[in-house]
N, C-alpha and C positions, 0 to 999 in steps of 0.2 A: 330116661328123660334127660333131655339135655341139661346143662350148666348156665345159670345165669353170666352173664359176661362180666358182671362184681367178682357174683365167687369165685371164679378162674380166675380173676385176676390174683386176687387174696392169695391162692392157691401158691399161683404163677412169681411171684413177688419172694415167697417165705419158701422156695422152694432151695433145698442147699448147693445142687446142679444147676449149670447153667442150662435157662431154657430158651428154645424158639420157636417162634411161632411162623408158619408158612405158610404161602397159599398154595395149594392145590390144584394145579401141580404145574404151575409157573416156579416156584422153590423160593418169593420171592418173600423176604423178611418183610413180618404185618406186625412182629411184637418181638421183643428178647426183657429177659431179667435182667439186674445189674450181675449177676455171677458170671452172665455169660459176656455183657461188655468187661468183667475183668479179667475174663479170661483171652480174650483178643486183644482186650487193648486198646478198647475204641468206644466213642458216645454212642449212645444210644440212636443220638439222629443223624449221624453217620452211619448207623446199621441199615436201621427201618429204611424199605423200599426199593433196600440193596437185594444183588442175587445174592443165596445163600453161597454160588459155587463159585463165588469169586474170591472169599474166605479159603477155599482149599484147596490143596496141589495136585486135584487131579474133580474134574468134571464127574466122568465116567461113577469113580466109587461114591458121591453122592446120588445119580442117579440113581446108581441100585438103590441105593440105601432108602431115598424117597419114594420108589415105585414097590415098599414091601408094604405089606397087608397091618390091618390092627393091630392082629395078637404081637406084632413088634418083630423087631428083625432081629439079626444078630448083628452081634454088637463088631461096630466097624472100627478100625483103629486107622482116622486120620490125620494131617498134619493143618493147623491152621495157622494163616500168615497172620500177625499181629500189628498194629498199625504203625510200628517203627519196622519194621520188616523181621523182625523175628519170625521163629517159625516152633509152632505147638503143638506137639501128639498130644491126642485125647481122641476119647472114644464116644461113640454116636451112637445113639438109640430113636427109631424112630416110634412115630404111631399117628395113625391118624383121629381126629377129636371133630366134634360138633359143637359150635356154640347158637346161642340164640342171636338173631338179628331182627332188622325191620323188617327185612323179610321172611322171615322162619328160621331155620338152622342151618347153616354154612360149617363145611368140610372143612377143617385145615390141618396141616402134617403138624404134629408137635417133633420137634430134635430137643435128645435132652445131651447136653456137652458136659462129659467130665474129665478134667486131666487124667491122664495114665495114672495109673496108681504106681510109686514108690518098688513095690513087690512085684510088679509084675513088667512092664515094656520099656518103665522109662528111665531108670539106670543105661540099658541098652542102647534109646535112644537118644541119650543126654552124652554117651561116650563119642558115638556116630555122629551126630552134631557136631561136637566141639572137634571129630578128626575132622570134620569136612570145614570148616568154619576156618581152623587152624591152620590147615594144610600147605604145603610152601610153596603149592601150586593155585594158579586162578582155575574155580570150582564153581558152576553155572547150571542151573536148573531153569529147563523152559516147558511149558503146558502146550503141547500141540492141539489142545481142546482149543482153548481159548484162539482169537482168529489173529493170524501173524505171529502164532508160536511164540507169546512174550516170554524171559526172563522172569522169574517169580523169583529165585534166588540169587544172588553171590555171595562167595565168603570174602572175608577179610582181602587174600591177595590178589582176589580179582581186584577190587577197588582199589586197593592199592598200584597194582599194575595200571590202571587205567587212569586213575587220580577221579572217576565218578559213585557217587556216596551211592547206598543204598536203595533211596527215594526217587536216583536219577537212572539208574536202572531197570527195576522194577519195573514190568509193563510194558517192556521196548524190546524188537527184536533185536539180536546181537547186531542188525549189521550198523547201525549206529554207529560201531568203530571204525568202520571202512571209509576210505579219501582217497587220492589222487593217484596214489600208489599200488594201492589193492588189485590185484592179480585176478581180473576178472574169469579169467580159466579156473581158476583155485577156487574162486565162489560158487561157479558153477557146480563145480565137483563135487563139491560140498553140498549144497540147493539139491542136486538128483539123489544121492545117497541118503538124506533124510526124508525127501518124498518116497524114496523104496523103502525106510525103515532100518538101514542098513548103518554099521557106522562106519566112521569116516576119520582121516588124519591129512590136514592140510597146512601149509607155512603163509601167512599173510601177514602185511606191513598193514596195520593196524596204526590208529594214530590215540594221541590219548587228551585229556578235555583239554590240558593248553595248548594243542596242536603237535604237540612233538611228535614222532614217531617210531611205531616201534614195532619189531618184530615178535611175533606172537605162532606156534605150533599150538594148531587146535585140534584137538580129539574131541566127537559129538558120537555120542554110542544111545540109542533107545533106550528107555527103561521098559519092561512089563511086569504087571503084576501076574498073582497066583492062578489067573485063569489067562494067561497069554494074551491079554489085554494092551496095548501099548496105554503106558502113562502120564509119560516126560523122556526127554531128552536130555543128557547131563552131558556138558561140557567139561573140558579139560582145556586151562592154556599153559602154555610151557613160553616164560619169558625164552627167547632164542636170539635176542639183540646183538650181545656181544660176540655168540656164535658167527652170526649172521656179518655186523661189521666186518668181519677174522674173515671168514670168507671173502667179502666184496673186496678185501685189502689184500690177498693171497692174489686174486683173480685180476686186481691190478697190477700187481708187483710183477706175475707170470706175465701181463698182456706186455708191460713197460719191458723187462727182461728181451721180450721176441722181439719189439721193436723199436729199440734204444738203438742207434744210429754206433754205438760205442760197442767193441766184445768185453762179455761178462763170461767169466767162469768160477768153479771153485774148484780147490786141489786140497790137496793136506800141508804139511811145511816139512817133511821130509824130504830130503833129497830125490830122492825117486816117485815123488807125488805127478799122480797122474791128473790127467781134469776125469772130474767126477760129472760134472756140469757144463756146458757150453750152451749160448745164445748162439743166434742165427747169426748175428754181426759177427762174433768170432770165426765160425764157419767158413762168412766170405775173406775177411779178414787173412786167413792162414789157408787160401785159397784150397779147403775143402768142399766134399760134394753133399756132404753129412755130418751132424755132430756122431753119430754113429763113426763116423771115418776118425773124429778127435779125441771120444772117449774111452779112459783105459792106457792112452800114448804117454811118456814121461814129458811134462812140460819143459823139465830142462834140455832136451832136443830142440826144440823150438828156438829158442839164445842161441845167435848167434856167439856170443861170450857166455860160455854155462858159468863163469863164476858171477856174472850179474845177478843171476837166480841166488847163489847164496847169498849176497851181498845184499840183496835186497830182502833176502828171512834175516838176517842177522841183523840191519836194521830195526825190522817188524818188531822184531824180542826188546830191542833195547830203547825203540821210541818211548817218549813220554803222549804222545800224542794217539788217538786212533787208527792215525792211517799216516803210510809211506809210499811217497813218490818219487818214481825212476823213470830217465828218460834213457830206453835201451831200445837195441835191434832186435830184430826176430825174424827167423826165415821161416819162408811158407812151405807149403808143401809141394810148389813147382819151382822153388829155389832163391824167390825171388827175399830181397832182403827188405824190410820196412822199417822203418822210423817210428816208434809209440813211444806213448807215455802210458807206464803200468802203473794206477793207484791198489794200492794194498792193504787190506785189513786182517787183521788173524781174530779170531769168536773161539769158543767152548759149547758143544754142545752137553744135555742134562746128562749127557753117558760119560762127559769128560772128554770127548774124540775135538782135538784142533782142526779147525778148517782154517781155509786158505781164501778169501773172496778179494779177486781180481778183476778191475776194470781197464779193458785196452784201449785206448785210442789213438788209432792211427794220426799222426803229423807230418805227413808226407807235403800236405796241401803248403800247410806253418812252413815248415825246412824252407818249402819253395818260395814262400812270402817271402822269408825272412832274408832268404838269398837275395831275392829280387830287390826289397829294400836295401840290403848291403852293397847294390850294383848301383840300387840308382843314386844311394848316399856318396861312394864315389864317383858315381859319375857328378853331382851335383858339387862336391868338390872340386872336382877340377873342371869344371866350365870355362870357358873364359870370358863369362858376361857372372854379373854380379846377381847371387841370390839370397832370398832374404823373406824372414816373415815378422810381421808384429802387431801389434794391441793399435786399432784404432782409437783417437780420443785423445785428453788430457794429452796423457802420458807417453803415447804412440813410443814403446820402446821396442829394439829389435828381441826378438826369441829365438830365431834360427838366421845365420851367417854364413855363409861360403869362402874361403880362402879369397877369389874374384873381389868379395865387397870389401875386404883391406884392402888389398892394392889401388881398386879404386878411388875409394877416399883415401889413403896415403895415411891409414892408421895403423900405429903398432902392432896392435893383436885384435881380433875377435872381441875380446873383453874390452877395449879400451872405444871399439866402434858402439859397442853396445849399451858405453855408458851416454851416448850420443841420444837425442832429440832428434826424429826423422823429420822432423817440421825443419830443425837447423840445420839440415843438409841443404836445404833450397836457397836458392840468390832471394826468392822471394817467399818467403813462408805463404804470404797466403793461396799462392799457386796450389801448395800442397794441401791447405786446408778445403780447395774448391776441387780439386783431384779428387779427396778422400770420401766428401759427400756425393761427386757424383758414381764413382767404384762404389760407397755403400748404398747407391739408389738403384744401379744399372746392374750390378754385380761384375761385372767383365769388362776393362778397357786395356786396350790394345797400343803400345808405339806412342805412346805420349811424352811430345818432347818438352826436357825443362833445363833450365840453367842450374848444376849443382855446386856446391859450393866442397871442395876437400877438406880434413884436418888442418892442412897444410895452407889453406886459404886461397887454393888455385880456383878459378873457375874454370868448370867442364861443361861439357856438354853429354845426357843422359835420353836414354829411351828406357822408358818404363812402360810393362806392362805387368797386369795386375790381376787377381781375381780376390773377392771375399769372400769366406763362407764361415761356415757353425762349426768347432771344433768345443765337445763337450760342454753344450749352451752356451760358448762365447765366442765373439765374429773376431776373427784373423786376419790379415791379409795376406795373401802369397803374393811375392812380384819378381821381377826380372829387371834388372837395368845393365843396358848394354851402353858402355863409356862409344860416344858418334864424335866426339869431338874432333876426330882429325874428319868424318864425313861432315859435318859442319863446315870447317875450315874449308874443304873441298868444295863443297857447295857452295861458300861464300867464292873463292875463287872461280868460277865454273861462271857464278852470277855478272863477275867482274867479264871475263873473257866475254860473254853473252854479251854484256852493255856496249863491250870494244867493238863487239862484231854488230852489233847494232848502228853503231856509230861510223862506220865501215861501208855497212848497208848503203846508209842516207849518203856516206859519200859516191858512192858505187851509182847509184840512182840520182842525183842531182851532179852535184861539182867535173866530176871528172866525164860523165857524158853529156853533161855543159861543153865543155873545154873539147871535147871530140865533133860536136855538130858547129860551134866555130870554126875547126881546122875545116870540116868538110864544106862549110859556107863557102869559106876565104876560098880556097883550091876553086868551086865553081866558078868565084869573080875571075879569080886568075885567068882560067881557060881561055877567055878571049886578048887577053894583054899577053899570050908567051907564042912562039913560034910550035911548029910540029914537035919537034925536039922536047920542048918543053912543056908540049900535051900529055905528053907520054909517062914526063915525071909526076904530072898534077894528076893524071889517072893511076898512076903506082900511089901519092897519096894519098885519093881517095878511095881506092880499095883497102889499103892498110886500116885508115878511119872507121870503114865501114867496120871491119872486120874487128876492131878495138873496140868500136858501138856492141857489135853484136857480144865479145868479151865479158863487157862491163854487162848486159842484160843476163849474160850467163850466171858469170860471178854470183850477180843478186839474185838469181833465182837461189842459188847454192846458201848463199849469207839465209836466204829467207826458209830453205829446207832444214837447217842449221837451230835456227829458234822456234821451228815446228815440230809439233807434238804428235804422236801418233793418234791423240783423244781429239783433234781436231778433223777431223774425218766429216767429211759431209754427203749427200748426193748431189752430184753433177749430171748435170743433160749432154752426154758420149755427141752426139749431131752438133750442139751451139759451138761447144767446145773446138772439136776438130775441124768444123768448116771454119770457122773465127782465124783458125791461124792459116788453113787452106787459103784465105783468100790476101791475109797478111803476107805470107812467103809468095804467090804469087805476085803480088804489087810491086815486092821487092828484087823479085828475080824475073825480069818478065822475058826474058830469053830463054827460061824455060818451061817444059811443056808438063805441068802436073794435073792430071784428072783423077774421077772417082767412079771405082766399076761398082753399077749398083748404086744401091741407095745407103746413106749413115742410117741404121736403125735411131729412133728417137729413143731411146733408154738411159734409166740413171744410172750411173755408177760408181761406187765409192772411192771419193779423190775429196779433193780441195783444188780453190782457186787457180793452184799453179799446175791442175791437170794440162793446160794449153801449153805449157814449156815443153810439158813431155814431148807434143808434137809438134812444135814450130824446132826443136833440135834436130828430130829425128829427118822431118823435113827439111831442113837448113843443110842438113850434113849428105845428105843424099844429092843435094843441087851442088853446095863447095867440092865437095872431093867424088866430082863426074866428069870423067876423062875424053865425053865426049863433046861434037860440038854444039849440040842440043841437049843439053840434061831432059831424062824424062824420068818423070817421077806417077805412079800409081798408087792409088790408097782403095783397100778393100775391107771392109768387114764383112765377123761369120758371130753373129749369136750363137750361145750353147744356154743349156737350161741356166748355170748358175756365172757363166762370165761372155764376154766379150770380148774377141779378137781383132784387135786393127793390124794391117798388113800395109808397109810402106815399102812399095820396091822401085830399085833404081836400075838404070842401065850401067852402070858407071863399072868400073872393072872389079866390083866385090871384093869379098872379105876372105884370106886365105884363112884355113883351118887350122894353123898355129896362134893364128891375131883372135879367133872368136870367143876363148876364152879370157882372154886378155882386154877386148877392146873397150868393155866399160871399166880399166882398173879392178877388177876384181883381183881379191887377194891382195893387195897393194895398200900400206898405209896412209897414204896422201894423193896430191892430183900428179906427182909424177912418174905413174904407171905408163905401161907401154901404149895404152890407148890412145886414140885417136885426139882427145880434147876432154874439156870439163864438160861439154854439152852431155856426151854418151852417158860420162859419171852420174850429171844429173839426173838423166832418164833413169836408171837402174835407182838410183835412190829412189828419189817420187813412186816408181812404181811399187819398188818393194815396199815402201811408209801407206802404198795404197791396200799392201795385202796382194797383189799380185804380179806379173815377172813380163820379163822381156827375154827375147832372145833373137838369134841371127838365123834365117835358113837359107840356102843355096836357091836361087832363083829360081831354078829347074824343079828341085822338089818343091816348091811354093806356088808353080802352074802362074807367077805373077806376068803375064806379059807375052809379047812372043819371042824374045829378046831371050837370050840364054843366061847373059852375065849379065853382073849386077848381082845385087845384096835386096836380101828379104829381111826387114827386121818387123819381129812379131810382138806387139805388145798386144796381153790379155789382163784383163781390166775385171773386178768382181760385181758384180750386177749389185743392185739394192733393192731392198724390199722383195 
């Protein structure tokens, strides 16, 4: 007959074992005594409702235990977790019970829980505990029953390795420690060997709860129980940080060793110390093909001077400092000789063996710097234009001098220029103050002329050129002044002659061919008041006239090539130009016969105003000095892609071969060269100020005419645009 649900309780209450009450066969807590919350650790209504198997470290061994018959099982010895995460051997008895309900009688499993007893498992188990709890490794228990494999245990230095308590572990799968770093290979590895049941040993950068991180070797090996049962899975972590650091730092040292731009080796500090060690930079360094080719060799082979080698261990011994530097030779292995600097340290290894750790770095590149500054420092000495650098601002004082900028300024020494203010070198300081703002706005100016002022209180004349720049975050000036004072003076001179020869001009062109078209007036009136006799003088006048007219227009062409510039350049129309004087020299010479074969191409080409002298000379001088009694004169053009030919031929008895070089003055420093007159002079000038040339050919090769003699003069003119 069943049990009223009082008296069980009665029963259930006063009983000295912790009890529980089940359902059938969910396992799911319907009832517990207080024996049994103080034996876990936990209220009551925190129990009620709960699974029973979430209390113990293994699913499996409460199943059996629930699925054994009335007459009661045998007694199971389990672990149960306690609500601060302890963990409790005690032993389990089941049975199943009937009580009365609204409905009739309901099944339910009675577990009765009593600690191990003292005598019997739990010495044993209280030792094993406290090793695994204690251990000086991190020590992890997980239930692969339960789903996602939680953690049900750790001891002491897993928490501490990870800095997560108890409460924050519990119920989580390990990988909770994994971030950014985690070796997703290594988890893998890890993941398939416990899906096979198999164990496992993997290294991952784990992180821990303030984020730091940290190297962790994990061992996860299966547990089973007495019937080959898998139960749990127990972890092993092995802090391996500092290991792990020691590696990363080895692995850089090695990578930095291959590829430092510098040779590293080590020897011993004996005399006969060989390299033990060699980097790849040494290698090329001592133009081997192998460190295999360098190690084992006597380094002091390599010295050029072997007593540098001792001289630099016998420093090593007696420094007070770590390390000793020598700047010494070393021949390579194809002879050649280099330039380094050997830094040097001497260490003890734990066996007590001295090493010898050398770093070489070649200075071939430096040697050459430093040469090369040592050429351009002299050369910058002896310039003979003034160099200089200084502090823009306030203070503008010089910091670098040249021999050039004393004598310049007419100062003692160097020191005494430099006690100097650059603003009171100038007639005008604030010349200098508007230089220096616009050189620091522009960065670079070039030939700037200024009035300076000497020690001596002379004034000069200066070209300064200049740049500014950043020399260790502060702006500099570099500059150059070259003493123009006598090109000054020059110039002013030069300007004077200019203004004379200006003045020269205006007489040239007014006053004195005034005074020439008088004589020749006067001489026409005469012609009727003198006899034969006396025609003949009035015509020898007025050819002389003429001929002084025609002078005086030459002259000025000459005065006016004289204060022309070759930047006055213009396009001219080659056709207005040449017929303009064709029809002038016609007018004036009208006894002779000058035509044009062909047509004047209408093209421009680069001259100026006075392109028409070119041709009223060349035509002038081809009618004067024509031996016949009709002068004839032809003019031809020949276009080419980039210039144009005028051809002016005469009949007249041409140019011998010794006069053709000669006849425009060429070679000659003034107008009295062997040539013919200033006209020709001016042609060659003009043309050459035009950029292009004249010259003389023989009639016959020139095809001018049908006439054999006579003079071809070729003037080629440069096209425009």
């Amino acid at each position: 007959m069943p049990l009223s649900a009082s008296a069980y309780h009665s029963l259930f209450e006063a009983d000295p074992d912790g009890l529980v009450l089940l359902d059938s066969p969910a396992g799911v807590v319907r009832e517990c005594n207080q024996q049994f919350c103080g034996v876990v650790g936990r209220q009551r209504d925190d129990l009620v409702g709960r699974a029973f198997a979430t209390l113990t470290s293994s699913d499996r061994d409460v199943a059996s235990a629930l699925g054994g018959d009335d007459t009661g099982a045998d007694t199971l010895v389990v672990r149960l977790t306690t609500g601060v995460g302890d963990v409790v051997p005690v032993e389990l008895r089941t049975s199943t019970v009937e009580l009365d309900g609204d409905d009739g009688g309901e099944e339910f499993v009675l577990v009765r829980v009593r600690r191990v007893s003292s005598g019997t498992h739990e010495p044993e188990l209280e030792r094993k505990s406290k090793v695994v709890d204690e251990a000086p490794i991190g020590i992890t228990i997980s239930d692969p029953d339960q789903e996602d494999n939680p953690l049900i245990y750790a001891n002491e230095t897993f928490q501490d390795l990870t800095g997560y308590a108890t409460e924050e572990i519990v119920g989580r799968n390990c990988r909770f420690l994994q971030g950014e770093k985690t070796d997703p290979d290594a988890v893998a590895a890890m993941r398939e060997a416990i899906d096979a049941e198999e164990p496992v040993t993997v290294e991952l950068c784990n992180y821990r709860k303030d984020g730091s991180e940290f190297y962790n070797r994990i061992t996860v090996a299966p547990l089973y129980d007495d019937a080959g049962t898998l139960t749990n899975y127990v972890g092993f972590q092995y802090d391996v940080t500092e290991r792990e650091q020691y590696r990363q730092k080895l692995e850089l040292s090695h990578n930095l060793l291959k590829t430092v731009p510098s040779g590293v080796f080590r020897t011993d500090p004996t005399p006969d110390g060989t390299f033990e060690y060699v980097n790849p930079a040494l290698v090329s360094l001592l133009d081997a093909t192998s460190a295999d080719q360098l190690r084992g060799r006597r380094v002091a082979e390599f010295y050029v001077d072997p007593a540098a080698r001792s001289d630099l261990m016998e420093a090593l011994r007696n420094t007070d400092g770590d390390q000793v530097r020598r700047e010494v030779q070393l021949e390579t292995l194809d002879g050649a000789t280099k330039d380094v600097i050997v830094t040097a340290s001497l260490s003890e290894d734990a066996a007590g063996n001295e090493h010898v750790h050398k770093v070489v770095q070649d200075i071939a590149e430096r040697k050459e710097r430093e040469q090369a500054l040592e050429r351009y420092e002299r050369l910058v000495t002896n310039l003979p234009v003034g160099v200089y650098q200084h502090t823009p601002g306030p203070d503008d004082e010089f910091t670098l001098l040249n021999d050039a900028m004393v004598d310049i300024f007419d100062a003692d020494s160097k020191a005494h220029l430099r006690e100097q203010h650059v603003r009171d070198l100038y007639v005008d300081p604030s010349e200098y103050s508007e230089f220096a703002d616009r050189l620091l706005d522009q960065g670079f100016l070039q030939d700037e002329e200024f009035e300076l002022e000497t020690l001596a209180g002379e004034t000069i004349w200066g070209a300064v050129t200049a740049i500014a720049r950043e020399v260790g975050g502060e702006t500099v000036i570099d500059g150059v002044v070259q003493d123009i004072t006598e090109r000054k003076r020059f110039q002013q001179r030069l300007k004077e002659q200019r203004d004379n020869l200006d003045v020269l001009n205006q007489m040239l062109r007014h006053d004195i061919r005034n005074d020439l078209q008088l004589v020749t007036a006067y001489a026409d009136f005469l012609t009727d008041h003198v006899d034969d006799e006396g025609r003949e003088h009035i015509e020898t006048i007025q050819e002389g006239a003429m001929h002084a007219v025609e002078l005086t227009r030459t002259a000025r062409s000459i005065a006016d090539v004289m204060l022309t510039t070759d930047e006055e350049r213009q396009q001219v129309d080659l056709a207005n130009a040449l017929e303009t004087e064709l029809d002038d020299v016609r007018s004036t010479y009208s006894e002779a016969v000058i035509t044009v074969s062909g047509t004047v191409p209408s093209v421009a080409v680069w001259a100026n105003e006075m392109l028409g002298s070119v041709f009223r000379n060349l035509l002038t001088n081809a009618v004067q000095h024509n031996d016949e009694e009709i002068p004839k004169v032809e003019v031809s053009t020949t276009e080419r892609e980039e210039t144009v030919a005028v051809r002016i031929a005469d009949n007249g008895p041409g140019v011998p071969d010794s006069q053709k070089d000669t006849i425009f003055g060429r070679g000659e420093k003034g107008l009295e060269s062997e040539g013919t007159g200033m006209g020709l002079y001016l042609v060659k000038t003009l043309v050459e100020m035009y950029g292009g040339d004249v010259a003389i050919e023989d009639k016959a090769a020139g095809n001018a005419g049908d006439d054999a003699d006579g003079a071809v003069f070729v003037v080629e003119l440069p096209k425009a645009g």
